[in-house]
Structure formats: structure tokens, C-alpha cells
N, C-alpha and C positions, 0 to 999 in steps of 0.2 A: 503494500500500500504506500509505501514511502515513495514510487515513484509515480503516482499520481498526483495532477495536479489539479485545480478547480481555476476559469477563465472567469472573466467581470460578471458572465452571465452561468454560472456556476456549470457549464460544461466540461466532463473530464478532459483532461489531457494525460499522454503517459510524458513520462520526462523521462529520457533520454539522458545519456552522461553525457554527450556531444551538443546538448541543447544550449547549455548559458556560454561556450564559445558561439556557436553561432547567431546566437542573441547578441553577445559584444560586437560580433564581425558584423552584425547589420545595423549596431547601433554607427559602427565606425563609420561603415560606409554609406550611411545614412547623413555624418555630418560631413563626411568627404564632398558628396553631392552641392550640400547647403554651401558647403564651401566654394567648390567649382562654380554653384550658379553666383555666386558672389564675386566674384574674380579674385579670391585669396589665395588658389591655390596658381603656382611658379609653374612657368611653362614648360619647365623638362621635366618638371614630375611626370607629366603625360608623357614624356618618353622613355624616363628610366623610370618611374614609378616608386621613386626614392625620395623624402625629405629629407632637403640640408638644413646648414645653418641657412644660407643663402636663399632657402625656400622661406624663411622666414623671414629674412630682409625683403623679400619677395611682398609679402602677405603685409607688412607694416607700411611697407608705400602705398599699397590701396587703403587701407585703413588711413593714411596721410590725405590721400587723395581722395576722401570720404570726408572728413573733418573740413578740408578747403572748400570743399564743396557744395556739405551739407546733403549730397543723395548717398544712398547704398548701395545705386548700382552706377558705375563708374563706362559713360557711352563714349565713345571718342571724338565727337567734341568739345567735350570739358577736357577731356586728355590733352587733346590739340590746344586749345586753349591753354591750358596751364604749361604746356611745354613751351608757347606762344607766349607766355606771362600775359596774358589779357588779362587779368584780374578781375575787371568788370563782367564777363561773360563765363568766368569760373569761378568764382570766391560764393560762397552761401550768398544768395539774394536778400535773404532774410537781416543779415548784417546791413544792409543797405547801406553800403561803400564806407561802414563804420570801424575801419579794422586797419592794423600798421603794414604798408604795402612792402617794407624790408620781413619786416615774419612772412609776410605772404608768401614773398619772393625767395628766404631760407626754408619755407616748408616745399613748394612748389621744385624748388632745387632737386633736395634730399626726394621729394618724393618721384622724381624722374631717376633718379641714379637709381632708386632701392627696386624700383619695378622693369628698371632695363630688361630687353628678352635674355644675355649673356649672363648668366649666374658670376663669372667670374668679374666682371664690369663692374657687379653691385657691390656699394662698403660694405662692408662690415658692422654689428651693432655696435663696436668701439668709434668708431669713425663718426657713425649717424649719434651716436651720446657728444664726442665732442664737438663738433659740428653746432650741433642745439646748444652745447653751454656757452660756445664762443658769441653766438647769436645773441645768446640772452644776457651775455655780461653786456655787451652794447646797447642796450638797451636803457 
């Protein structure tokens, strides 16, 4: 009886010793997905299927490029734009042009280098940490 299980609607299940990996494996790839439709995930994971560090510098420039922006999903003409520095046609609308156009332009930086397609191209999180303090001592 211990491998019986009861579902929300008190239908038996048997469980399986294979069952709570394959529950993790669809939990993973269940946020794989949310991730991919987000643009988080680095362009050679789809080819080597491997996260680096660099997949991670990867995932922080959309996330940068999200903040500047103010949407979740990241189209390529705010890209273009922000690699363009237009500020006006990329920066959160919502700010209505109330924000310091040197941060703009140190996060717009940093957020082109960390989402380059070359994993090797991108800094480093040492690089993108001092990068942001030198920024903000000027400040």
C-alpha cells in the first residue's frame, strides 16, 4: 500500500520508484521552457545543451535589458534601439524621460556585451560588478 498514491481528486495512482525523478525532470524542463520563451536562456545552450558561467552573463543582460525597458519580453527593436542608445524609444515609457541618460547608457553598455551571441565576447560577472561600481562612484 505504500506505493499508492491518492491525486487532488482522490484517484489512485501507483508510484513508481522512477516517478519523483521524472517529476523533477518535468519540473526542470518545464522552467527550461518559461525560460527559453523569455529569452534567458544563451544561444549555445541550444547547441551544446550545457550551462556556463557565461550562460549566465547571458541571462543577466536580458534581465538588464528588461529593467531598461520595463517589458518581459525583449523584440528587436528595443534591442536595436538600445544598441542605437535611443533612449527615448527604449528606456521604460513609464519613467517619462525621468531617469540619468549616463546609467542608461552604462546599463545599455553592459547589457549588449553580456547578451552578445559569442559566449566568449561576454564579461564576466567580475567585470559587469566593477563596471556598475565605477559607474556609480561617478555618480
Amino acid at each position: 500500500m505504500e506505493n499508492v498514491l491518492l491525486d487532488h481528486q482522490f484517484n489512485p495512482l501507483i508510484m513508481d520508484a522512477g516517478l519523483p525523478k521524472l517529476l523533477a525532470d518535468d519540473v526542470v524542463f518545464s522552467a527550461l521552457k518559461v525560460s527559453a520563451a523569455m529569452g534567458y536562456l544563451a544561444p549555445e545552450y541550444i547547441t551544446t545543451g550545457r550551462f556556463t558561467e557565461k550562460s549566465d552573463i547571458y541571462a543577466f543582460g536580458v534581465i538588464i535589458l528588461q529593467v531598461l525597458s520595463g517589458k518581459t519580453t525583449i523584440g528587436s527593436s528595443i534591442r536595436t534601439a538600445i544598441e542605437s542608445f535611443r533612449f527615448d524609444d527604449s528606456v521604460d515609457a513609464n519613467l517619462r524621460g525621468r531617469y540619468s541618460k549616463s546609467e542608461a547608457a552604462t546599463l545599455s553598455k553592459l547589457a549588449i556585451q553580456c547578451t552578445l551571441e559569442c559566449p566568449d565576447q561576454r564579461p564576466t560577472m567580475v567585470d559587469v560588478i566593477q563596471e556598475l561600481s565605477v559607474s556609480s562612484a561617478h555618480l
